[in-house]
Steps between C-alpha positions, in 0.01 A plus 500: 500500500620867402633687800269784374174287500532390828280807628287470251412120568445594863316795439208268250534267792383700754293693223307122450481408855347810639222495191445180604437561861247769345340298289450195755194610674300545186547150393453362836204665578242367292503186681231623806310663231438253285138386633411873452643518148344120396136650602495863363713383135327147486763344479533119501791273648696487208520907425536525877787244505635689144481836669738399831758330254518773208764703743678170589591414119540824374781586818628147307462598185675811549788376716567223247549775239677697702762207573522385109554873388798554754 
């Protein structure tokens, strides 16, 4: 690793980790509203189940990207 791009590095790690602390309470909070979201959307099982697991393969997704494009 360039002596120069050692700041940088740490900087987009601490840049990703604090957007992730951010970010975590939006994902993990649908989980106590879901009964309330199932009944006013009409939502069955499966879109319920879809709609808790969208943010789970996307963060995949996205990482996987990430790792290939480094």
């Amino acid at each position: 690793m360039n002596v120069q791009r050692k700041p940088a590095m740490i900087l987009l790690l601490v840049t990703i980790f604090a957007v992730s602390i951010n970010l975590r309470p939006a994902i993990t909070s649908i989980g106590p509203m879901l009964e309330t979201i199932r009944e006013q959307l009409q939502l069955t099982n499966a879109e319920v189940t879809l709609l808790t697991a969208i943010p789970v393969i996307s963060m995949g997704i996205f990482f996987f990207n990430f790792i290939t494009s480094a």
